[in-house]
N, C-alpha and C positions, 0 to 999 in steps of 0.2 A: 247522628253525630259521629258513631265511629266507622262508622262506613266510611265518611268522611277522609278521618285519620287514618283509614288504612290507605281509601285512594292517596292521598299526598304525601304518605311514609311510600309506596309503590313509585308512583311519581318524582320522588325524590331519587329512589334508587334507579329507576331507568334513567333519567338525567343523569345521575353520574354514572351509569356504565357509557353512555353515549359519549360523554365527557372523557370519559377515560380510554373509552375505544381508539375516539378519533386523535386526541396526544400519542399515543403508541402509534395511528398511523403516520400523524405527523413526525414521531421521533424515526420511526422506522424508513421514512423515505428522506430525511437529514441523511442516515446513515449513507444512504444508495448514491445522493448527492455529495455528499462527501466523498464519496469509493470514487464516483466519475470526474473528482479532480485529480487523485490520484491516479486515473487511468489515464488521463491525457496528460499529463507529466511524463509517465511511464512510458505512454505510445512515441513521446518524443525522444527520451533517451533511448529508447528501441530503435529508432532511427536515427538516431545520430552515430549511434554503433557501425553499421556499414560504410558510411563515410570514414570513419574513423579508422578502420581497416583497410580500406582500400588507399585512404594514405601512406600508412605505414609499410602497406604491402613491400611497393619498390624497393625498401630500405632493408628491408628485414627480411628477403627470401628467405635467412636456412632459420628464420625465429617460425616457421611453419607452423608448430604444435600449439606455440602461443596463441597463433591467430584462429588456428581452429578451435582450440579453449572457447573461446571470446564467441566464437562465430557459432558455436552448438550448446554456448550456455547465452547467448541471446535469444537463442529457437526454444529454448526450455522456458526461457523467461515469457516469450512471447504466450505460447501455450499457459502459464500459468494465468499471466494478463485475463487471456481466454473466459478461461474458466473461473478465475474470480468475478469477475466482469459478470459472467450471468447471474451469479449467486455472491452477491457483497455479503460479506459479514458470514457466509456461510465457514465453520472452522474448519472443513479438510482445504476448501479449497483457498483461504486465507494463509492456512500451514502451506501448501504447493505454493502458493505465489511468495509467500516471505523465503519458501527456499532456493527457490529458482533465483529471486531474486539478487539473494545472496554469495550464491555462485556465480551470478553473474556481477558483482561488484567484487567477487573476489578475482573472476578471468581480467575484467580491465583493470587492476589493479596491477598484476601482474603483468600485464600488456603494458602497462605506462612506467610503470619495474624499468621493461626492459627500453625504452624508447630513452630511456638516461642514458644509455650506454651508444647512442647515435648522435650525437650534437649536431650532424646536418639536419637528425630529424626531428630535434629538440627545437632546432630556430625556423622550422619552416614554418612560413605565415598562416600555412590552412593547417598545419597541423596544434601550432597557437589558436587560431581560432575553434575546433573543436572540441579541446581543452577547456578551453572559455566555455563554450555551449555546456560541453557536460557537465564541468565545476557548477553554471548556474541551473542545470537542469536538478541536478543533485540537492541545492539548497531547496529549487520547487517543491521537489519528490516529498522534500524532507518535512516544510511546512505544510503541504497537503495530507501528509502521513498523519502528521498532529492533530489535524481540525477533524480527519476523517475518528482516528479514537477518540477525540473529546464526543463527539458524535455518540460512539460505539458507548463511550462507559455513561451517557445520559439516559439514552437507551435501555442500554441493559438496568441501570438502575431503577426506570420507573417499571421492567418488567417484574423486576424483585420485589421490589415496594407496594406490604401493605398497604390497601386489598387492591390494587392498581395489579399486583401479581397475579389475582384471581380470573379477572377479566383477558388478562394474557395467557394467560393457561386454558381457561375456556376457548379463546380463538386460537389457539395455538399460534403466540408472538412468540419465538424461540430465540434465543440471545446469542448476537454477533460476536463475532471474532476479533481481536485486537492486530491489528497488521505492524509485526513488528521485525523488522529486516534486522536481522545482526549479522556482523560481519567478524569476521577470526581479529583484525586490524583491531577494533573498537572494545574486541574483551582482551586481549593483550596490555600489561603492564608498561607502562613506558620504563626504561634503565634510567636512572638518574644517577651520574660519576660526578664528582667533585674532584 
């Protein structure tokens, strides 16, 4: 009889490590699948970038410096894309992609700064439409960014959580990165005058 009890106290507990294994691998590969919406949002505003320069180009010869901004914080961006890409959720390469990122919403920023100051190239129809693309790639980026950390902090939670933390410790499940782009623009106070 206690032979018994030990078999089905044992049996109990390898059924929920198995249990708890495969939820980590199931949370764990949400995360990846999450990352790979955010990468093909990403891979598109990567490529809408070029278009977007080589419109501008004609207009804005001696804005030179700008468009190389834009055109070597795209190549930074791409490379972090890269390297997050192999490794979702890993935190250096999650910190490289939210800063590349960054600088590179800050180059077009500044690139669309100075496109105010061209009104031919304010009303031109391909350079509206690019505008368009990125304004809605941007909102993509932006809901993809969400569902991928809702992901991340599910994850990371069931790693921490009693004794679900054990068995991820034993396999070594190590806990993802939160992908979070800030931008200079977004912690900036607005002026409010009356």
């Amino acid at each position: 009889m206690t032979m018994l009890v030990i078999l089905a106290v044992l049996a109990a507990i390898g059924l929920y490590v198995v249990m708890a294994y495969n939820g980590l691998v199931d949370r764990r590969n949400k995360v990846k699948n999450a990352f790979a919406q955010i990468d093909v949002q990403l891979t598109r505003r990567h490529d809408l970038i070029p278009n977007l320069v080589e419109s501008v180009k004609g207009y804005m010869q001696h804005e030179r410096a700008t468009l190389e901004a834009v055109t070597a914080a795209r190549k930074q961006a791409v490379s972090g894309l890269e390297a997050a890409a192999a490794r979702p959720g890993d935190p250096a390469a999650m910190r490289q992609l939210a800063s590349a990122e960054a600088a590179l919403e800050g180059a077009l920023g500044r690139l669309l700064a100075v496109v105010e100051a061209y009104p031919d190239l304010k009303a031109d129809e391909n350079m509206l439409r690019l505008q368009e693309e990125l304004s809605s790639t941007e909102n993509k980026v932006s809901f993809a960014r969400q569902g991928y950390n809702d992901a991340v902090m599910d994850y990371n939670t069931a790693c921490e959580s009693f004794p679900t933390n054990l068995i991820a410790g034993a396999f070594r499940f190590e806990e993802a990165e939160f992908l979070e782009i800030e931008s200079d623009a977004k912690r900036e106070v607005p002026a409010v005058s009356f």
